[in-house]
N, C-alpha and C positions, 0 to 999 in steps of 0.2 A: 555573544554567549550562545553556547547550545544548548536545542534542547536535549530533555533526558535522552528521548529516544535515539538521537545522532550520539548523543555519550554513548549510550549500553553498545550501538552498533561499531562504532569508533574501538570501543575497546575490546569486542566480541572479533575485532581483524578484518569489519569490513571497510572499505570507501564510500562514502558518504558523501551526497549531493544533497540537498535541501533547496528548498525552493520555499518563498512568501506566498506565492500561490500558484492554484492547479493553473494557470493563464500564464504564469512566470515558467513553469514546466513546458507548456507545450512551447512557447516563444525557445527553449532550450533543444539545442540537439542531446542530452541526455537521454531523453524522450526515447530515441531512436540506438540509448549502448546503454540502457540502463540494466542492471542482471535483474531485479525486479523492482517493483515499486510499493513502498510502505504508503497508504493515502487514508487519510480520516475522510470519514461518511459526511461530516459535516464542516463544510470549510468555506468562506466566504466568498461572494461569484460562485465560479461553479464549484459544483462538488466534487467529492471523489470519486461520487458513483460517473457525475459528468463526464468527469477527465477519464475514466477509464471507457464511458462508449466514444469520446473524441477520437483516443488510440486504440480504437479498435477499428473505427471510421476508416483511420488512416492504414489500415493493415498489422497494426504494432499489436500484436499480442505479447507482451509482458507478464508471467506470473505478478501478479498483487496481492498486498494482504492486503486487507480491510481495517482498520482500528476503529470503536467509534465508544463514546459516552451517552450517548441516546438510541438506544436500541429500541426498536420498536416493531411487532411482526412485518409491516409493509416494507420498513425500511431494510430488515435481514434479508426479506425474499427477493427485492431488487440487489443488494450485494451480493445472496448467494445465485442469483441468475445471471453474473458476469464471473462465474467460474475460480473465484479466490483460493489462494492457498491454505487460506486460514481467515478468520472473520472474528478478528479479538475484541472483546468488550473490555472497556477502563473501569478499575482499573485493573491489567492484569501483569501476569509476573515477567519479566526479562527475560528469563530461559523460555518462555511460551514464544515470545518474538525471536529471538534466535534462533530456538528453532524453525519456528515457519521460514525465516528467511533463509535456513540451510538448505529445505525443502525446496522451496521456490529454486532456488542456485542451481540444485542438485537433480531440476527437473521430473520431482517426483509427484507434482500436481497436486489437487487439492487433499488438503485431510482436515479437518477443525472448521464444523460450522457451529 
């Protein structure tokens, strides 16, 4: 079953990779042809803030958006200091994620802290 997020994006026209976890991700060459990456701030092992200084470690700069349900100042100012396209708080609206991820696609960098 998917979740919403892979629905909204599946039917917004894009291709869709998912992964059980940020560890399941890097283990994946995706990693390395993804056009960006969608990652929640709080995910179990590492996080998302994790898995994005991992590929950055590695050289992989990927626009990412940020998702998260526990927003908190410390935890904004560490996602917005790894350069996001957008840093959406849940829950929020569908066209808010599509667009950020047109953006990202479209190499137009961040806009939405």
């Amino acid at each position: 079953m998917r979740h919403a997020v892979e629905r909204l994006l599946v039917a917004g026209g894009y291709p869709v990779a998912s992964f059980p976890s940020a560890e399941a991700m890097l283990g994946s060459e995706a990693r390395r042809t993804a056009g960006c990456l969608i990652l929640d701030v709080r995910l179990p092992g590492l996080s998302g803030l994790e898995l994005r200084q991992r590929l950055t470690a590695e050289g992989l700069n990927v626009p990412v958006i940020f998702m998260t349900a526990h927003d908190d100042p410390r935890t904004h100012a560490q996602a917005m200091a790894a350069d996001p396209v957008a840093y959406l708080q849940k829950p929020f609206k569908g066209q808010e994620l599509l667009a950020a991820v047109a953006r990202a696609l479209s190499g137009q960098g961040r806009r939405d802290a």
